[in-house]
N, C-alpha and C positions, 0 to 999 in steps of 0.2 A: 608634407605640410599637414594632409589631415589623413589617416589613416581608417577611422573608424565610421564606414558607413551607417551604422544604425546612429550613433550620436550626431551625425550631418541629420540625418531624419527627424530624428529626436528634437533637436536645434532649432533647424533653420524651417522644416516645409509643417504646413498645418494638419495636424490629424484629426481624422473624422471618426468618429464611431459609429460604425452599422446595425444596428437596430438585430435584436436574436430572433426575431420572428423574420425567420427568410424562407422566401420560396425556393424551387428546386430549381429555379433560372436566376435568383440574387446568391452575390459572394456570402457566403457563411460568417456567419457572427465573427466579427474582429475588431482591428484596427486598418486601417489602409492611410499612406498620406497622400496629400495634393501637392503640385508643385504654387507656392504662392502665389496670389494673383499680381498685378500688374507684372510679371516676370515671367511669364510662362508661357512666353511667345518666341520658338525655337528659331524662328527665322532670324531676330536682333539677336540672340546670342551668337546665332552661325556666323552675322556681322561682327561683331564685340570682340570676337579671342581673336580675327586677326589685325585689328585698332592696337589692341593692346599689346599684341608682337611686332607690332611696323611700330608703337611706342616705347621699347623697351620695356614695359610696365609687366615684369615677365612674373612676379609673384601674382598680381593680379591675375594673369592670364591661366597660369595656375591650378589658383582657387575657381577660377571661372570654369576650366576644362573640367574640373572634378566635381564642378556644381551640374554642369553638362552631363556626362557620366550616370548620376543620379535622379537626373528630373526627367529626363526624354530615352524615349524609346527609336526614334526613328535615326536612321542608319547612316544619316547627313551628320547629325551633330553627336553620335557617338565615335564616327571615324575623324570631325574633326581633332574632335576633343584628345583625343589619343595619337591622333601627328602633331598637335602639339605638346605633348607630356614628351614626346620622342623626341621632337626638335628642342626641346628645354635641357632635355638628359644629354643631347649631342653638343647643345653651348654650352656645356660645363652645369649643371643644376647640382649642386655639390650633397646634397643629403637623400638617400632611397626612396624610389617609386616605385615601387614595386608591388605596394598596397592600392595603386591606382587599378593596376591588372588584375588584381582579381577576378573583379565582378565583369571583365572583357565577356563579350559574346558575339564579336565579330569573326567573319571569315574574308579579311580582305584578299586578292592576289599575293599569292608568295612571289609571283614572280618580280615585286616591283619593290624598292626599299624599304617602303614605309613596313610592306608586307613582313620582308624579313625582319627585320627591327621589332614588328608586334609579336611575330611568331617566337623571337628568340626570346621577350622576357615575358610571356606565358610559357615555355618552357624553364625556365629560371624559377618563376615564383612557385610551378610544380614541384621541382625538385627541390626545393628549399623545404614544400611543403612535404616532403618525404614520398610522395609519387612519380616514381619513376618510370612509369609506363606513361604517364601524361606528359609526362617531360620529351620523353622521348617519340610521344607525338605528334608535338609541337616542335622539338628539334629536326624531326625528320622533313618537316618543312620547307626546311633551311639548308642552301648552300653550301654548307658547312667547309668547304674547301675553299669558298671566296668571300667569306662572312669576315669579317674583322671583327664585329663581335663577339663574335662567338670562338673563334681563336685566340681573342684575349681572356675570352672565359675557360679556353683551355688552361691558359699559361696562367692565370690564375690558381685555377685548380691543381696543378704540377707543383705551382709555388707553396703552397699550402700544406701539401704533404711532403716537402721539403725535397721535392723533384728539381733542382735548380739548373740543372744542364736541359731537361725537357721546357722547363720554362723559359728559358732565354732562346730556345730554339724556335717557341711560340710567338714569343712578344718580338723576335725580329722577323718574322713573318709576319705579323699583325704590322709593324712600320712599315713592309712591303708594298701591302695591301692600300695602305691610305694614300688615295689621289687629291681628293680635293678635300678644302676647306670645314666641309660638314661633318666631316670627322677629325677636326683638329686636337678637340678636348681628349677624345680616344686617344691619338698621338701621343699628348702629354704624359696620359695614363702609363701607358707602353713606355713610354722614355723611362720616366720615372721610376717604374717598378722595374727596368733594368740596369738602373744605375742601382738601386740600391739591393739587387743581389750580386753587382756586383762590390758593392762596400761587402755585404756579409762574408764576397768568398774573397776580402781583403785586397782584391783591386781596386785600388782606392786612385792610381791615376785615371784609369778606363772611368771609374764613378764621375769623378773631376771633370772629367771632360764632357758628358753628356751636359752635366749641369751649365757648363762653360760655354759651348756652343750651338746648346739645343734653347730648354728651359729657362736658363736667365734671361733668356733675349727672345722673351714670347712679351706678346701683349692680351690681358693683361699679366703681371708674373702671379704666381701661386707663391706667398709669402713662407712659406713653408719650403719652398727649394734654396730659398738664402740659405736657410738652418742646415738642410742637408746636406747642398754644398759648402757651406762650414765645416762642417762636421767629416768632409773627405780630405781638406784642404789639411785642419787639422791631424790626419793620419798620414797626411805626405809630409808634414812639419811645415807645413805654409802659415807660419802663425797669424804675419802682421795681414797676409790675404784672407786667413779664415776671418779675422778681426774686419776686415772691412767688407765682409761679406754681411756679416752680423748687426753691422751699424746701420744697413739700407732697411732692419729690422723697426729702426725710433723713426723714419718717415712716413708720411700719411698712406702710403699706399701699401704699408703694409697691415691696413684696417685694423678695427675694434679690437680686433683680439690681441691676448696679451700670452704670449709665449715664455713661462718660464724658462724653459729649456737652455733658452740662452745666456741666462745666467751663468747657469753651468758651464755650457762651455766656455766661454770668456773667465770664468775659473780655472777651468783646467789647462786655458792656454795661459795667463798670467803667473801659476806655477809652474809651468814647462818651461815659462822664461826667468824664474825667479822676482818676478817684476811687483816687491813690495809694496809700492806708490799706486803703482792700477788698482792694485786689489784692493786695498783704503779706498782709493774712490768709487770703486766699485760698489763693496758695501754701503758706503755715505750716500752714492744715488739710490740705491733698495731702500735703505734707511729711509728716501727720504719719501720716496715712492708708497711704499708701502709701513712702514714701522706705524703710525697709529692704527691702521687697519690690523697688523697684529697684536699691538697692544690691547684693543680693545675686543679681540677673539680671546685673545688669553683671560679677561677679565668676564668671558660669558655674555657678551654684547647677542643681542642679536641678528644674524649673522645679514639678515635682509637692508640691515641698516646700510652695510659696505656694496656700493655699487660696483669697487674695483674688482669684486667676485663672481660677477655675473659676468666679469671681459676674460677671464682666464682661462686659455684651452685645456680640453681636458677630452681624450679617444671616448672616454669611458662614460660620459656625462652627454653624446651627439644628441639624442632628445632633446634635454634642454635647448643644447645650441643653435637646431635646427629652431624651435620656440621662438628663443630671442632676436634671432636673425630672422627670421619672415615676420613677425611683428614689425620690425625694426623699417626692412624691406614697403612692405604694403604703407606703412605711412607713408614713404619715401616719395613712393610711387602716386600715393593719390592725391599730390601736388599736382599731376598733370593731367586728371580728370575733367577741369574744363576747359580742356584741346580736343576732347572728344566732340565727336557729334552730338547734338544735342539728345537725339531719339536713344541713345545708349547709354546717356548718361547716369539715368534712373537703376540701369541695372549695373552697371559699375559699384554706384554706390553702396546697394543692397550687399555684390559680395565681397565688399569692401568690412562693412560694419557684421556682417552675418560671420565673417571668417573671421576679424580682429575679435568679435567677442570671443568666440570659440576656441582661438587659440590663448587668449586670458585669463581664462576657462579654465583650461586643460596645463597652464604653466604650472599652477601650483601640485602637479604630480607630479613633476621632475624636480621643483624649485629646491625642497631641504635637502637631498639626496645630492644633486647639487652643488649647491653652497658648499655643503658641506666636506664634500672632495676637494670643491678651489680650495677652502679654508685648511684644511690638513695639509695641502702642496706646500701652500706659502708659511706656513707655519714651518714646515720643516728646514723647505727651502734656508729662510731665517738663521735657526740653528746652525745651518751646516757651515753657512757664509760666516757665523762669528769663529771657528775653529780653522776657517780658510786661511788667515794671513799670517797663522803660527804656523800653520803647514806652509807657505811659501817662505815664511822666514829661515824655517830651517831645511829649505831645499838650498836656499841663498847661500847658509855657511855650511852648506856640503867642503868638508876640507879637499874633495878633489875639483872643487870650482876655483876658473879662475874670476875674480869683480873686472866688467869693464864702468866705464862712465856712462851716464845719462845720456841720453840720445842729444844733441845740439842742433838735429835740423831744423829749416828754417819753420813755424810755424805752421803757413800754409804754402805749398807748391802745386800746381798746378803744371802736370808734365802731361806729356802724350807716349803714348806707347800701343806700339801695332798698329797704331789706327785707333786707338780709343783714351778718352781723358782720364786719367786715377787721381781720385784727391788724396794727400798723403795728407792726415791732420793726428796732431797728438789727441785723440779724444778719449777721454778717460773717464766720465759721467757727464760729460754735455755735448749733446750731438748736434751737428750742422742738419739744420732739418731740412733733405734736398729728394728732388726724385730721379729712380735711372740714374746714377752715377754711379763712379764703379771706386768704391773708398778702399784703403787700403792703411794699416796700421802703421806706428812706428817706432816699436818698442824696441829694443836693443837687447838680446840674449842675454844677462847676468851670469848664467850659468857656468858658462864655459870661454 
C-alpha cells in the first residue's frame, strides 16, 4: 500500500528545523520529524491494530502497522506492527510487502513462528535487493526443512528458471507441511502453481482436478481459478463445463475487476463448436458492454472520462490496481469506525484521511500508463471479435462437417449430480446472476 518511507515523512509527520548553531551535544544542523501530536501515544496504537483485526478492517490495520513502523522506536509496537503485516500476508493480503521490511530492526526468536515468518521475508527482500550474504543471514535463521515458506520460495525459484520436475517436488512438500488454518492462503498458492505447471506440461486432467476439488471449493474463491479451470476444461474438450465455469465469471463475487480473457475463451470454445448464434450474441453483449467506451478512445476522448478502464485486469499495470483497490478498501472499511472505542477513534481517523490522501496522491503515477494498457486491450480485443464470426462461419462449412440441429433442451433444468446442483441454462449474453453454483453449458457440437 505505501512503499515509500521518506514520502510517509514528507506527508503525514511534522518537520522541525534545527537551528545551525549547535553545540557538540545538539543533533547537527538538519531536518528531523515529530510523530504528530494527539497521535503519538504508542500505548492506543498498541490498542487500535488489534480492534481493527477482531474488525476486519484489515487495509486500515495495514496503514496503521506502517504508521507504527515509522513513528516509534520502542520494541512493543514495532513487533506488533510486523505480526500483523505477517498475519495480513497469511490471510491472503494479495499485492507485496515487502517494502514494509526494510527498514525491520528487530531480533525476535527464530524459534517461534512469527520469528521465522520475519526472518524468511528479510531474507527475501535481501536477495531481491541483490545481497546474498544478507540473505543468506537471514535464511540461515530459518528451518529451512520445516518452513513452508520458504519451500514454497524454493518451488518458486525452480519454477522460474523452468525447473518444473524440482518445482512440483517442492510445492507438494509445502501441501505436506501445512497443518492448520494459518497457512491456508499458502495452500491455495501451492495448489495453484501446481495445477498450472501441470496445464504447461499438458496435463490438463491432473490441472482439472486440483481446481475441481481443491480451489473451487475454498471460501472465499479467487475468481481467477474459474478462468483457469476453464481454460484446462477447454483442453480436455469439456466445452459446455469450461462455459459454465466462465459464467460464475458475470456474479457478484467475482468483484470489480473485469477479466478480458474470457472473452477469449468463450471465442475459442464457440468456434471449436461451430456455434454461429453464440458468437453473434457474444459480440452484441461486448458491443453492448463496452462499444461506446471504444468508440470514444478511437475518437481521442480522454481516456479518464471511461470508468470501465480503471475495472480491467491487467499483470502488468499491479501498482495501479493495488491503488484503486485499498482506496476503494479503506472507504469500505471506515464505515465501521464508530464501533470502535471511543479513545481510538481519533487515530483511526488520522490514518484513515493521512493514507487516502496519500494514495490520491500518488494514483496519478500509475493512472496514464494505465489507462492506457486497459484501453489498447479492449481496443484490440474489439477488432478481433468482428473477424470472429467469419472465422466460425467457415469452420461451420468445413465440407468434412457433418450440421446437427439447435440444441431443444428444456430452458432451465435443474438436476443433481454426485451430490452437487448444475444449472444447465442456454446463456448466450445474459447471465442468471447467482452465487456458488456450478453452471454448465448447452451448446450442441455443429462440427461433426
Amino acid at each position: 500500500m505505501r512503499t515509500d518511507v521518506l514520502l510517509i515523512v514528507a506527508c503525514l509527520a511534522v518537520a522541525i528545523p534545527i537551528s545551525a548553531a549547535t553545540t557538540k551535544n545538539q543533533t547537527p544542523a538538519g531536518w528531523r520529524s515529530e510523530v504528530p501530536r494527539d497521535v503519538d501515544n504508542s500505548n492506543l496504537w498498541n490498542q487500535l491494530v488489534p480492534e481493527l483485526m477482531k474488525r476486519h478492517m484489515y487495509y486500515e490495520a495495514l496503514a496503521a502497522a506502517s504508521d507504527m513502523i515509522n513513528f516509534f522506536d520502542d520494541l512493543q509496537s514495532k513487533k506488533l506492527a510486523y505480526k500483523t503485516i505477517i498475519q495480513l500476508i497469511d490471510l491472503g493480503y494479495p499485492f507485496s510487502t515487502r517494502a514494509y521490511f526494510v527498514p525491520g530492526d528487530i531480533d525476535p526468536s527464530p524459534d517461534g513462528k512469527f520469528g521465522q515468518s520475519y526472518f524468511f521475508y528479510k531474507g527475501l527482500i535481501n536477495l531481491n535487493a541483490g545481497m546474498p550474504k544478507w540473505a543468506n543471514y537471514y535464511f540461515d535463521k530459518i528451518d529451512k526443512d520445516t518452513s513452508a515458506k520458504y519451500i514454497f520460495f524454493q518451488a518458486m525459484q525452480s519454477y522460474a528458471k523452468g525447473h518444473l520436475k524440482a518445482a512440483k517436488k517442492y510445492l507438494n512438500k509445502t501441501l505436506g507441511l501445512i497443518k492448520d488454518s494459518d497457512n491456508f492462503d499458502l495452500a491455495k498458492k501451492a495448489a495453484r502453481t501446481l495445477a498450472r505447471i501441470d496445464y504447461e506440461q499438458k496435463k490438463y486432467k491432473q490441472s482439472s482436478e486440483i481446481y475441481e476439488t481443491f480451489l473451487l471449493k475454498t471460501n472465499p474463491i479467487n475468481p481467477e481459478d474459474w478462468l483457469e479451470g476453464a481454460w484446462s476444461l477447454y483442453r480436455l474438450k469439456k466445452y459446455n463445463e469450461a462455459l459454465g465455469l466462465l459464467y460464475n465469471l458475470e456474479s457478484r463475487s467475482s468483484g470489480h475487476q473485469i477479466r478480458l480473457e474470457k472473452y477469449i475463451l468463450r471465442a475459442l470454445i464457440y468456434r471449436k463448436m461451430c456455434s454461429d448464434e453464440a458468437t453473434r450474441e457474444l459480440i452484441n453483449t461486448f458491443n453492448r458492454e463496452y462499444g461506446s467506451t471504444i468508440q470514444g478512445i478511437k475518437l481521442g476522448q480522454p481516456l479518464a472520462r471511461f470508468s470501465v478502464l480503471n475495472q480491467i485486469e491487467d499483470s502488468d499495470q499491479i501498482k495501479y490496481a493495488q491503488n484503486l483497490k485499498s482506496i476503494r478498501k479503506l472507504r469500505d472499511e471506515y464505515h465501521s469506525v464508530a464501533e470502535l472505542p471511543p479513545s481510538l477513534r481519533p487515530i483511526t481517523r488520522y490514518v484513515y484521511i493521512t493514507t487516502l490522501h496519500m494514495l490520491l496522491h500518488t494514483e496519478g503515477l500509475y493512472k496514464t500508463q494505465a489507462l492506457e494498457a486497459a484501453a489498447r486491450r479492449l481496443v484490440i480485443l474489439g477488432e478481433s471479435l468482428k473477424f470472429l464470426q467469419f472465422d466460425v462461419v467457415r469452420s461451420k462449412y468445413n465440407p468434412n462437417s457433418v450440421f446437427q440441429d439447435k440444441s431443444t433442451s428444456n430452458p432451465a433444468l435443474l438436476e443433481a449430480n454426485k451430490n452437487n446442483f448444475i444449472i444447465r441454462w442456454p446463456q448466450w449474453g445474459d447471465y442468471w446472476q447467482d452465487e456458488r453454483l456450478s453452471y454448465q453449458g448447452t451448446l450442441v457440437d455443429k462440427c461433426d
